[in-house]
C-alpha positions as CSV (number, residue, x, y, z in Angstrom):
1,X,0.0,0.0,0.0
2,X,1.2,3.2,-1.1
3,X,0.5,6.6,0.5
4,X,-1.1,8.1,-2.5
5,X,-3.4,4.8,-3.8
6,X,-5.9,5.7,-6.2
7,X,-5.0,9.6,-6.2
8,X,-4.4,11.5,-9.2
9,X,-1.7,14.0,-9.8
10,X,-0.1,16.5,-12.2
11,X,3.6,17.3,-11.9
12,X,4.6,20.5,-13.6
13,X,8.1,20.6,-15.2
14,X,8.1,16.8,-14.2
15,X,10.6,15.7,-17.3
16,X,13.9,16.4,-15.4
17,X,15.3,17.4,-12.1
18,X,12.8,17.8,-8.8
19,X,9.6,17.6,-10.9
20,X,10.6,14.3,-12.5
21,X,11.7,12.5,-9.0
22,X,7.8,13.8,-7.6
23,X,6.3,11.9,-10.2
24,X,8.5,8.9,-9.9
25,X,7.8,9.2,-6.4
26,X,4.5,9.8,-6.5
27,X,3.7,6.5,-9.0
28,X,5.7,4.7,-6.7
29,X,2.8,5.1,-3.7
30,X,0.5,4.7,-5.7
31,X,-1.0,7.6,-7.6
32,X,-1.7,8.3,-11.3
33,X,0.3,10.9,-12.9
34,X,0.4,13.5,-15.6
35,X,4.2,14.3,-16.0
36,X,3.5,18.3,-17.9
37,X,7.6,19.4,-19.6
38,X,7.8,21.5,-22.2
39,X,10.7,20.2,-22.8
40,X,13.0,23.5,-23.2
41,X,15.7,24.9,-22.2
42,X,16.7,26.1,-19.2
43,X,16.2,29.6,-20.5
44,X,12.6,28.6,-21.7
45,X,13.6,28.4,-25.1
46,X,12.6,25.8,-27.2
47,X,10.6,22.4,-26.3
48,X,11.2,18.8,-26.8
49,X,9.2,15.6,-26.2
50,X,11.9,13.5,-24.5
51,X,11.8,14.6,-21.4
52,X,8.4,14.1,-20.3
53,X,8.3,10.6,-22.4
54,X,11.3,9.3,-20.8
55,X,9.9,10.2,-17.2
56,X,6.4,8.5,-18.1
57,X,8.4,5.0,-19.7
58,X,10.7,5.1,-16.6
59,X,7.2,4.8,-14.3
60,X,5.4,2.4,-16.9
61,X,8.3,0.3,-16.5
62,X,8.2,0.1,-12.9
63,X,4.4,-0.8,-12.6
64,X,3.1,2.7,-12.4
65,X,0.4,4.6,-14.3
66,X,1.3,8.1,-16.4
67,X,0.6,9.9,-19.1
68,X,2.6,12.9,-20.9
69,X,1.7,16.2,-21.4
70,X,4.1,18.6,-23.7
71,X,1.9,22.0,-23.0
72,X,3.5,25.3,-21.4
73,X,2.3,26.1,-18.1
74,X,2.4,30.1,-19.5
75,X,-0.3,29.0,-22.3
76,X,-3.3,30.2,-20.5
77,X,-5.6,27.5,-22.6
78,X,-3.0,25.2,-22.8
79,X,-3.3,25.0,-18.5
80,X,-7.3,23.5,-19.1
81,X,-5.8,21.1,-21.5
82,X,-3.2,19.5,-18.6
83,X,-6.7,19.6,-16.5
84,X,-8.5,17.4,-18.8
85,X,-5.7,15.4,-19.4
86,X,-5.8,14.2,-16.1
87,X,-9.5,14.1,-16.1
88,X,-9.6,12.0,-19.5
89,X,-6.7,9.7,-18.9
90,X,-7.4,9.0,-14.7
91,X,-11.5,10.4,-14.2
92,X,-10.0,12.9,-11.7
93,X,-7.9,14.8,-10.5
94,X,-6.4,15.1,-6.6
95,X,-3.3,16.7,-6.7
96,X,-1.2,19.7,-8.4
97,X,2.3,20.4,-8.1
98,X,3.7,23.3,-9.9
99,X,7.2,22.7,-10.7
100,X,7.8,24.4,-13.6
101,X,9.9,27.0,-13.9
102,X,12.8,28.7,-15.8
103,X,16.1,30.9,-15.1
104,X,17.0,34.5,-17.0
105,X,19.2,36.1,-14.6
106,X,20.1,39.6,-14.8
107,X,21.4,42.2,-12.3
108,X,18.0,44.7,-12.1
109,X,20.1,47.4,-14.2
110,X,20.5,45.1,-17.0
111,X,17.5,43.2,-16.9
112,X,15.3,43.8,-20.4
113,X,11.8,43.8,-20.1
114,X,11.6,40.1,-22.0
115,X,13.5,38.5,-19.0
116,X,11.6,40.1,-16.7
117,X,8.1,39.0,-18.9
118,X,8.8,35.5,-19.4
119,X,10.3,34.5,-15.6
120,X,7.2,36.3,-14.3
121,X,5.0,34.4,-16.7
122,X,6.5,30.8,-16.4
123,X,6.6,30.7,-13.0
124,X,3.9,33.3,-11.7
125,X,1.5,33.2,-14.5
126,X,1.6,29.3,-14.7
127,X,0.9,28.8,-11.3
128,X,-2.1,30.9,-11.7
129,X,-3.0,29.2,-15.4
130,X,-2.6,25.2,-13.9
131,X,-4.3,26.1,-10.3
132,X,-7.1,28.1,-12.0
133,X,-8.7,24.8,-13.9
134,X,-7.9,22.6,-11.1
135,X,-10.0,25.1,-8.6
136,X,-13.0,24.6,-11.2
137,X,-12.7,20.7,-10.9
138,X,-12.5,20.6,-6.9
139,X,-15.4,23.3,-6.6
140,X,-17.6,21.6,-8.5
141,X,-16.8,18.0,-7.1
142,X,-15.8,19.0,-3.4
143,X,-14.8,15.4,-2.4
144,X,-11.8,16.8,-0.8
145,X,-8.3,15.8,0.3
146,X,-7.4,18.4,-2.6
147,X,-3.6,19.4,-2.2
148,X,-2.3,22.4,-4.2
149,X,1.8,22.4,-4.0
150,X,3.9,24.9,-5.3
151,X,7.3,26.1,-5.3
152,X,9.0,29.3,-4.3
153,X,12.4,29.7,-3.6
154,X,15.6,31.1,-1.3
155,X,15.7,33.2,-3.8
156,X,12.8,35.5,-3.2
157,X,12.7,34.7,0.7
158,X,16.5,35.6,1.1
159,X,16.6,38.0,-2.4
160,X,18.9,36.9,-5.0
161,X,20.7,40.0,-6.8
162,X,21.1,38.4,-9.2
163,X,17.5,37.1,-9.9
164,X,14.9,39.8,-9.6
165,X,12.4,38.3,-12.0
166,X,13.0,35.2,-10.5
167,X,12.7,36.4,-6.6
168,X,9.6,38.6,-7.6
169,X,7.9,35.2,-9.0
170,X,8.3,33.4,-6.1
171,X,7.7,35.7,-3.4
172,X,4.4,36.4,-5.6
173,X,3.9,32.2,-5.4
174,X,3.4,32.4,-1.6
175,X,1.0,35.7,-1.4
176,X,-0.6,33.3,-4.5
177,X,-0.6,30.3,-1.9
178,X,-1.7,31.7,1.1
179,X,-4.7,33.7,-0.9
180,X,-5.8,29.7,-2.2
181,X,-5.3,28.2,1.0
182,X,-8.3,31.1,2.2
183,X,-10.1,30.6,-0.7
184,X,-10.0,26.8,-1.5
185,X,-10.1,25.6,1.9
186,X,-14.2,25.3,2.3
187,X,-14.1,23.2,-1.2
188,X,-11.7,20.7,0.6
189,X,-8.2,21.5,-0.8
190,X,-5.5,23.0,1.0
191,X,-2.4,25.0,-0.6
192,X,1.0,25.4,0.5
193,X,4.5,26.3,-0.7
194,X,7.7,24.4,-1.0
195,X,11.2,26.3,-1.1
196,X,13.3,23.6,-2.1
197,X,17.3,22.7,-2.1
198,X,19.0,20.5,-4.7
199,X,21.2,20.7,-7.3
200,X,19.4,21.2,-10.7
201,X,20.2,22.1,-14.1
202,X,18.5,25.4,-13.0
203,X,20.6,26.0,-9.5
204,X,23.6,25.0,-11.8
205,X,24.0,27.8,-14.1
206,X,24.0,30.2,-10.8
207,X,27.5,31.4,-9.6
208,X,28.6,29.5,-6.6
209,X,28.9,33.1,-5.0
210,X,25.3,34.5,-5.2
211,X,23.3,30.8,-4.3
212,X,23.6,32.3,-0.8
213,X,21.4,31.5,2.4
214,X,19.6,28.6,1.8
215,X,22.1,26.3,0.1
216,X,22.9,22.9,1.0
217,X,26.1,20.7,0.7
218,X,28.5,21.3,-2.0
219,X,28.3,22.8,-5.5
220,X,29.0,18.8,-6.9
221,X,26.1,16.9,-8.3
222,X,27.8,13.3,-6.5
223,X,26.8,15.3,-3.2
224,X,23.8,13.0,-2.1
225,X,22.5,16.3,0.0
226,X,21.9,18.0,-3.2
227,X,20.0,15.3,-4.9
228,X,16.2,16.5,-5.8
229,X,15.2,13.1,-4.9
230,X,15.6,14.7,-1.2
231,X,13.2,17.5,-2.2
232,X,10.2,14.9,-3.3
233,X,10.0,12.7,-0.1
234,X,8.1,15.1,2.1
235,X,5.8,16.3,-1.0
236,X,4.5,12.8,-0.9
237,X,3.2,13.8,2.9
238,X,1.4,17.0,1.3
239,X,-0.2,15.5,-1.1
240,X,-1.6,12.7,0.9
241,X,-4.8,12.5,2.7
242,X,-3.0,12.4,5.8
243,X,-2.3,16.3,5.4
244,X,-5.5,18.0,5.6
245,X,-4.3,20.1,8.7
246,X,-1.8,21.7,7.0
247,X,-2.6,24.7,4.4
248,X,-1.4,27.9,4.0
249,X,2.8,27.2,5.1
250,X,5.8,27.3,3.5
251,X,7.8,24.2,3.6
252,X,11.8,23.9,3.4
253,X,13.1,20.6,2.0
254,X,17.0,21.0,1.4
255,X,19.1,18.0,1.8
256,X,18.4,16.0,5.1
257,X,16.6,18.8,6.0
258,X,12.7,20.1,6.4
259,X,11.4,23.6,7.8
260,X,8.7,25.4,8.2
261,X,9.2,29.2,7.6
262,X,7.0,31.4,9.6
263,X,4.9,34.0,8.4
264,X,5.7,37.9,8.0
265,X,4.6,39.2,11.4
266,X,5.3,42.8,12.7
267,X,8.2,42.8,15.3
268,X,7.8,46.3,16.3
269,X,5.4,48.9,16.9
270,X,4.4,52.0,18.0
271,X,1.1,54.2,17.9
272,X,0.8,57.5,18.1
273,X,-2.4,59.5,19.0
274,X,-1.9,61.9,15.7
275,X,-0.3,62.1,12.4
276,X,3.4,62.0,12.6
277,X,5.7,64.9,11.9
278,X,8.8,63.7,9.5
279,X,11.4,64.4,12.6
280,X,9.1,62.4,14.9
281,X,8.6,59.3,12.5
282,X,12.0,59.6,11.7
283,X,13.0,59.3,15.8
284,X,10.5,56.3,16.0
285,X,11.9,54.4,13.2
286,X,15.8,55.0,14.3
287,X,15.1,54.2,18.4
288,X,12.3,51.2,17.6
289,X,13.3,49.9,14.0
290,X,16.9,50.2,13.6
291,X,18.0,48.0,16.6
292,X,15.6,45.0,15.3
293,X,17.6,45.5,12.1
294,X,20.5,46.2,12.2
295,X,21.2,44.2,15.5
296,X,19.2,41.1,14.2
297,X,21.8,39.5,11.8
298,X,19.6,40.7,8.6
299,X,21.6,40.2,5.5
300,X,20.4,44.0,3.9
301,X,22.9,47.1,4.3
């Protein structure tokens, strides 16, 4: 007995790194699986078959059930397709994981607007496009157990330099999953983020230098710390029925490792009994703010 039997699930970006060992995983307990790649490059550019079909024969040949799916998560009518996929192939649909994702890295004076537009639409956008259709399906049926996953990132929680396209998207991903976690919860689905470590063909093209806080092991793919294997074991938790208590969290899988993050919660306050004069806000925010900042470790100025 597996911990997903009879469930249905779509992996995003599930032809290579973490989003291929989830669906492996996830066949492996038990569930059905659409495994969505386009297929490109790391850049986005471009899109192949291979990927996805390789990931669905390796599952096929280990007793599991899958179908592929070659559609871009950015493709707003391409996102009902991956729905029905599911819906035609399996007769339902239980889980979605939104994996996909691609790198353009630029410092934020050299971005262009095209880097900036297709980052924000991959990742942002797609997770809207995919969870949109699946919200349909669960509202109507409301059987429950529903598990929206989706990815954010060190990189927006801890903020890249390099990668302000990239940090934007997945900061926006957890305002996204916290807003579906209130929204979807009375149709029986809960919705919660992952901020993952492993070494990927994504993490890979990023300078040792800026990966920064949030990093695991070594920079070398033999590390077994950094394998996104690691990342998929606890997703098999969230997507089970088992989870139902838990909605609206960010999750950290990085090596050996879990977390839970904590929410943005004010640390300091003060009220006054009238509008503020500049000098007098300004005397506020040095003797109340400045010692929780700049005496708190923070990793700005």
């Amino acid at each position: 007995m597996g911990m997903l039997d009879g469930r249905v699930a779509i992996v995003t970006g599930a032809g290579r790194g973490i989003g291929a060992e989830t669906a492996k995983l996830f066949a492996s307990e038990g569930a059905k699986v659409v495994v969505n790649d386009l297929g490109g490059a790391v850049d986005g550019s471009g899109a192949a078959a291979a990927p996805a079909d390789e990931v669905v024969a390796a599952i096929r040949d280990a007793g599991g059930e899958a179908v592929a799916n070659y559609s871009s998560v950015s493709d707003y009518n391409a996102a009902e397709g991956i729905v029905k996929d599911a819906l035609d192939n399996f007769g339902d649909l239980d889980i979605v994981v939104n994996t996909a994702g691609i790198l353009r890295d630029r410092m934020i004076f050299n971005m262009t607007e095209a880097e900036w537009d297709a980052v924000l639409d991959v990742h942002l956008k797609g997770h809207f496009n995919l969870t949109k259709y699946a919200s349909i399906h669960w509202r109507s049926e409301r059987k429950g157990h529903y598990r929206l996953i989706n990815f954010s990132s060190v990189s927006g929680i801890f903020g890249a330099p390099g990668q302000p396209n990239y940090a934007a998207a997945k900061m926006g991903i957890v305002g996204f999953t916290y807003s579906c976690a209130n929204a979807l919860g009375r149709y029986g689905a809960t919705a919660n983020a992952i901020s993952p470590g492993a070494s990927t063909r994504m993490t890979d093209t990023v300078p040792e230098e800026r990966r920064g806080a949030g990093s695991v092991g070594d920079s070398s793919e033999q590390d077994p710390r950094r394998s996104p294997a690691n990342v998929a074991v606890p997703l098999v938790y969230l997507a089970s029925e088992q989870s139902d208590w838990l909605t609206g969290q960010i999750v950290g899988a990085s090596g050996y490792e879990l977390q839970l993050f904590n929410k943005p919660a004010v640390i300091r306050q003060v009220r006054g009994t009238e509008r503020w004069t500049p000098e007098g806000a300004a005397q506020q925010i040095e003797e109340l703010f400045k010692p929780a900042v700049t005496g708190g470790g923070g990793s700005f100025g």
